[in-house]
N, C-alpha and C positions, 0 to 999 in steps of 0.2 A: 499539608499533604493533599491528596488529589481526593477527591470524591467518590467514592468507591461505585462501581458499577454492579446491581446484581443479574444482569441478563446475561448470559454466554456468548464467547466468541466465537462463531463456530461458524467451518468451511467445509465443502463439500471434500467426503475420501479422492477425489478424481484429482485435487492437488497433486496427490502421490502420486499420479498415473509413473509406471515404470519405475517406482523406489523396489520392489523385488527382482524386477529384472535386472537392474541394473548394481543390486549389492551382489545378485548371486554372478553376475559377470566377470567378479574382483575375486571370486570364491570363497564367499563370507556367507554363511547361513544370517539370515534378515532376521530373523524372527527372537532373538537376543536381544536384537536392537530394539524391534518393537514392543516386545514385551517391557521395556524398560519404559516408556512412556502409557503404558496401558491400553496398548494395541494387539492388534493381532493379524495374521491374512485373511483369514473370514471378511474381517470388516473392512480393509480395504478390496477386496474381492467385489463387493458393490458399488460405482460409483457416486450413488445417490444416498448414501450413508452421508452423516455429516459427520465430523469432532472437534476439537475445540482445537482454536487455531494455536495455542501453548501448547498443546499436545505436537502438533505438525512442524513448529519452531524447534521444541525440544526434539524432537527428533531428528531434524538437519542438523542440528550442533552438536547431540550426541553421536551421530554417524560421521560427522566432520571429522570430529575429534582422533576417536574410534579406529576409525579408517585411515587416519591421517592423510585425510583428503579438503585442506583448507579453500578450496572452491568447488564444496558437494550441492550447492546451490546451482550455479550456473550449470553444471554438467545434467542435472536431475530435469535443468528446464528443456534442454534438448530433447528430452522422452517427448516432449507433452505439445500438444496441438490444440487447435480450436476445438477440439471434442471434448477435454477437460472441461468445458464449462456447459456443459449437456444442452440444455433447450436456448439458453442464451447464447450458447455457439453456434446451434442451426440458426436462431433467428438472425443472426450477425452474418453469416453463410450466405442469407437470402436476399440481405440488403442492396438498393442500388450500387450506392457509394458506397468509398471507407467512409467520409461523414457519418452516412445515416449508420455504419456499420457500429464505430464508436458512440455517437450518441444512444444508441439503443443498447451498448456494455456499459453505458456508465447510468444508464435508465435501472437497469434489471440484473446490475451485476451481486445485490443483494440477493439476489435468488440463489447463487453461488459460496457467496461468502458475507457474513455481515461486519465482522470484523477488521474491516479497511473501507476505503472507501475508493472510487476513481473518479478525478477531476480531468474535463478537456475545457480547456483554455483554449479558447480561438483569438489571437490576435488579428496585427495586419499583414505579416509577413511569415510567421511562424505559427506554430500548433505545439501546446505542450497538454501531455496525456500524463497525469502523475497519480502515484500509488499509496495512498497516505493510510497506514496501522490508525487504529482506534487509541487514543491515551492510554487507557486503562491497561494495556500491555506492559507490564516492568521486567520485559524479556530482549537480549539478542534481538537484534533487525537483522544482523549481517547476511545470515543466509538466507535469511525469508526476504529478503530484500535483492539479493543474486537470483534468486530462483523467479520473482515476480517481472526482472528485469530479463532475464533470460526467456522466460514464457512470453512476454508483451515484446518484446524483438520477434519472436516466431512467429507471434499472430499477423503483426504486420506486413512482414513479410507474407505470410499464406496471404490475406484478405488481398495484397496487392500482387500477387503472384509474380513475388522479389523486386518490382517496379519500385519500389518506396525504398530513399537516399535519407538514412535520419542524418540528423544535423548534430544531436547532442543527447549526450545519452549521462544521466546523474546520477550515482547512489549515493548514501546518508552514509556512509565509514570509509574508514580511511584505505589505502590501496595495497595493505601486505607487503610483502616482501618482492612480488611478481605478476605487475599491474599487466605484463604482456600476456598474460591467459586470458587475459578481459578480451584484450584485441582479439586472440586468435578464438574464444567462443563467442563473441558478439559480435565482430565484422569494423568493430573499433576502439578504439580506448574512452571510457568513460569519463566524467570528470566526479571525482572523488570527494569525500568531506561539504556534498549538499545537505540542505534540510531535507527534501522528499528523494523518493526513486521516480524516476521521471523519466520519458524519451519527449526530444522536440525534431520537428519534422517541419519540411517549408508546407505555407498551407496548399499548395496547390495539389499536392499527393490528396486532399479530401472528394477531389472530382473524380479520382480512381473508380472506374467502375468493377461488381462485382463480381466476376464470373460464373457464371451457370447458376446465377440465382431465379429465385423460382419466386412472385410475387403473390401466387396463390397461398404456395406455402406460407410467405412472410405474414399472408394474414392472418392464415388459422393461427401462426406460432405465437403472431402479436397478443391477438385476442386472450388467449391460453394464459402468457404469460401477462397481460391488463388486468386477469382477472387476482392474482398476487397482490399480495398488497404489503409494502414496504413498515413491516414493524418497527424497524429501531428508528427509520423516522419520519414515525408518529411521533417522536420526542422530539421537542422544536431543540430542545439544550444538545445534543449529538449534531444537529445538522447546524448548529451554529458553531461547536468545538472545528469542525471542519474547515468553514470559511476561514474561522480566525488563523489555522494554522495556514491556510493560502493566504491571506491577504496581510499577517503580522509585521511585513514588512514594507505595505503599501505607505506611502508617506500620507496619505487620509485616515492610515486608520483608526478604527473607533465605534463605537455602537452605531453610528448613525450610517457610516457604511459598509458596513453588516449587516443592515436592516434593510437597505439602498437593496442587496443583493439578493434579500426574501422578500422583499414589494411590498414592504412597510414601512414603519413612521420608526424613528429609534424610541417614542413612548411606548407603541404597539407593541414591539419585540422585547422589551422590559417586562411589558406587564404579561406576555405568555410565559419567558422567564421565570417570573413570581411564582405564575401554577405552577411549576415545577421546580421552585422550593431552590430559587438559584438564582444568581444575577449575572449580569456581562461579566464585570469585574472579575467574578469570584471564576468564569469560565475560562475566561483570559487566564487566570493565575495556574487553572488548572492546565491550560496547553503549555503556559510555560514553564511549570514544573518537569511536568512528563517530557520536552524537550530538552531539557537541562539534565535530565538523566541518560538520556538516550545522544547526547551529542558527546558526553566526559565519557562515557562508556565504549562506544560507536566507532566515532571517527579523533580524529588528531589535533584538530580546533584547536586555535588558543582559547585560552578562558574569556579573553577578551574579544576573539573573533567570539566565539558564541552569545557572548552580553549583548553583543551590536545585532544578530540574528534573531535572540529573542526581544528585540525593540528595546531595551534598557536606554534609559537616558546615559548611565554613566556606567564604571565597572561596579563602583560600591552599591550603588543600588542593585545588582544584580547578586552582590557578595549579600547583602541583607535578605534578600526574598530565598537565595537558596539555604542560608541558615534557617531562615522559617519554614523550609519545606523539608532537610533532611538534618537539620540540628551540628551542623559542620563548613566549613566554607569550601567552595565546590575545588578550590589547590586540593585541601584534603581529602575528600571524599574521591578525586581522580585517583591520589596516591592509594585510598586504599582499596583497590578495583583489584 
């Protein structure tokens, strides 16, 4: 089983931005719903409140449910703009480029939430921006994952003021019953049953400049927000769970490049490892547990398309390690979902 986490996952209330207006639009008193995850309006009434991002999960899928509104994600991201993410959206606001606009989200996007992460891959031809949950999650992605997909389509749009033609847009589950609401609330159809939530984009959209950005501002806001300092990682073991879930299917990979990608020696990142009471291996085993639950749960995968996504040399070897992690072979454990 996975290594248990004791720090909280926690996202700014501004996630919700527009979850009251938009239940009581449907004529459903909210406040049922929220109480049911241990919330209330008060506290999203603040946007600088934080809660735990299983609180914020729990509550897309009990409103899903609820409501019998099986795409309350994607409709909830429509409320929400670059202001949801408070001082990291003015600085993003201010920036030349979309470039600097994303590398400064994916710099300071811990200021907002710590539990995900966001990754911009710059290739030679394309741009991929993807949204990766923390392991430690043994919760529904479905809507937290519509809703992250739905919010990251808006921004881009605003930051390029609709200029920006994505090319490819991925969620981690399967496509329902009614894949054409994807097209008509995201502008195209997804492609469905990925590992991450991702949008890719050709790279040239990075030269997009910013409109009415303000460069004084961008330095008071830089400074402001420089002055933050990224708690979850200080922990070298979280910023390496991350890589490995990006790079798990590079045909290199390995500790040594994992370490290639923190500008160390694969000895050096071993032995930080150690201080922290863990090894590669043991980190490796834990992203591929916690994907092995999240992809039979998730999306429609064969068992054997998943064994080849989590790197498995063969199926049995993949049938062994998830006996080791949840004491059933992963046929069974889908059937009892």
């Amino acid at each position: 089983m996975p290594r248990l986490t004791h720090a909280p996952d926690l996202i700014r209330v501004s996630a919700l931005h527009g979850y009251i207006e938009l239940i009581e639009s449907k004529l459903v008193n909210p406040d049922a719903l929220l109480s049911r995850v241990g919330l209330d309006r008060k506290q999203l009434s603040e946007p600088n409140n934080f809660v735990q991002y299983q609180q914020l999960i729990q509550l897309l899928e009990i409103t899903a449910k609820e409501l019998n509104l099986p795409y309350f994600g994607l409709e909830l991201g429509r409320w929400q703009s670059l202001n949801i993410l408070g001082s990291v959206g003015y600085l993003m606001g201010n920036c030349d480029t979309l470039e600097m606009a994303l590398k400064n989200l994916t710099k300071y996007y811990h200021v907002h939430q710590n539990s995900a992460d966001l990754l911009l891959e710059v290739g030679q031809d394309y741009v991929k921006l993807s949204f990766l949950v923390r392991n430690s999650l043994k919760i529904s992605v479905h809507h937290g994952a519509d809703l992250a997909m739905s919010v990251g389509v808006n921004l881009l749009k605003q930051l390029t003021d609709d200029q920006i033609k994505l090319h490819r847009l991925e969620l981690p589950h399967s496509g329902n019953e009614n894949p054409s609401v994807y097209r008509q609330a995201l502008g195209q159809l997804p492609v469905f049953n990925c590992a991450h939530t991702a949008v890719v984009f050709d790279r040239k959209y990075l030269k997009i400049p910013i409109k009415n950005s303000d460069k004084q501002l961008f330095s008071i806001l830089s400074q402001q927000l420089g002055d933050l300092k990224d708690t979850k990682r200080e922990n070298i073991s979280d910023h390496v769970e991350v890589l490995i879930k990006q790079y798990l299917l590079h045909e290199d990979f390995g500790v040594n490049l994992i370490a290639e990608k923190l500008s160390m020696s694969g000895r050096s990142l071993q032995r930080h490892l150690t201080k922290h009471d863990t090894t590669f291996r043991e980190l490796v085993d834990d992203v591929r547990c916690n994907l092995a639950h999240q992809y039979l749960t998730e999306t429609s995968l064969s068992l054997s398309n998943i064994s080849d996504i989590l790197s498995f040399s063969n199926y049995s070897e993949f049938t062994r390690a998830f006996k080791r992690w949840y004491g059933i072979p992963p046929k069974d454990y889908r059937k009892s979902l």
